[in-house]
N, C-alpha and C positions, 0 to 999 in steps of 0.2 A: 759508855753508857748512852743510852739512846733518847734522847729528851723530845724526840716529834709525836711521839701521843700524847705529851703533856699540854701542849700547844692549844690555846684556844682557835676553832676554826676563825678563818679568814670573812665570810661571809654572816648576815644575822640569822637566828636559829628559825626556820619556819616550821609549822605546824604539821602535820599530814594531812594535805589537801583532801587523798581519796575518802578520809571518816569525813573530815566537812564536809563533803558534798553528800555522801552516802542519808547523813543526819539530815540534808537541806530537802532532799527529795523522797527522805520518809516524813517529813513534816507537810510538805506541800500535797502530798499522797494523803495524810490524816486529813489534811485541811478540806482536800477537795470532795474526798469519801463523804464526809462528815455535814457536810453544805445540804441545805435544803434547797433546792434549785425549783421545786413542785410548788413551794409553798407562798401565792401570792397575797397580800396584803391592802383592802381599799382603804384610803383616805379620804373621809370626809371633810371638804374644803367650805369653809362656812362664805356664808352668799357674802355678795359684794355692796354695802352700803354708799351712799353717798347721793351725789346729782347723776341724775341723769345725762347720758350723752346730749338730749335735745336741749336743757339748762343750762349746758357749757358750751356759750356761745364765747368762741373766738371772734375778734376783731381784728382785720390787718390793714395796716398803716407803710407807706413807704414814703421814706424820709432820701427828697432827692438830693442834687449834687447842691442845689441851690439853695437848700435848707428847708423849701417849702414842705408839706404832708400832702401827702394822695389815699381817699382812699377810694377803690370801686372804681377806680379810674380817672377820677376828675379830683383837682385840685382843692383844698380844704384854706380857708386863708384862716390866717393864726387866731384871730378875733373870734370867728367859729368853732374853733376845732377842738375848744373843750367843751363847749355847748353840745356836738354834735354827739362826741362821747359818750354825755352823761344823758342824750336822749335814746342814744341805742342799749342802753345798759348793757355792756358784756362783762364776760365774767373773769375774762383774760382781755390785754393789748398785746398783739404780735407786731412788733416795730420791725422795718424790714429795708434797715439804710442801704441807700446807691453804693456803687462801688467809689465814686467820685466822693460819697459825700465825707463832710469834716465830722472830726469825733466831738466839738464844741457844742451845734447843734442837734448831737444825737442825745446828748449825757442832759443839753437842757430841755430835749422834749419828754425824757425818759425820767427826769426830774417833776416834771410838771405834770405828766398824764399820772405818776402814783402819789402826788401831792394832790392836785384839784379831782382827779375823776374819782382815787379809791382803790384799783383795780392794780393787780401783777402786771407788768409788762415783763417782757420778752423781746432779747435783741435778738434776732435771727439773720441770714443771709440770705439774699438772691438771689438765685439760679441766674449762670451767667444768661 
């Protein structure tokens, strides 16, 4: 008696590839037919409220190695520097520490400008 057709095959049973594909690329053929490609759509984008570019005055502050504030070039002594602040009213602080400087200094003037002035600050970086 002969028991080798009885045998389950060695490998797992796989599908017939050629109908899957044949079914993949009648579907992507419907897909692509069917597309309206002619047909464009505007989007009316409602205007933009808020402040004005010239209202949003940025300040920049840089915070040296030695802890002192500069801004515009010339040094700021600490007794001023919140006076000076609240005389330029801006609408943002861009703090802009040394690469020397300590993080002590930064976290207490970054403390102190949104405690006394009011205003966001911003730690930023310095172009080496």
């Amino acid at each position: 008696m002969n028991l080798d057709r009885f045998r389950e095959p060695a490998g797992p049973l796989l599908p017939p590839l050629t109908a899957l594909l044949d079914v993949l690329f009648l579907i992507i053929a419907f897909l692509v037919l069917g597309a309206d490609f002619d047909r464009v759509e505007t989007v009316r984008l409602p205007e933009a409220r808020g402040a004005s570019p010239a209202s949003t005055r940025v300040l920049r502050l840089e915070l040296r190695a030695d802890g002192g504030l500069w801004m515009e070039g010339r040094p700021l002594a600490a007794g001023e520097a919140i006076s000076v602040l609240r005389a330029r009213q801006p609408s943002s602080v861009l703090l802009l520490p040394d690469q020397r400087a300590e993080v002590g200094p930064l976290i207490r003037w970054y403390d102190r400008i949104r405690r006394e002035v009011g205003v966001p600050v911003t730690v930023g970086v310095r172009p080496p």
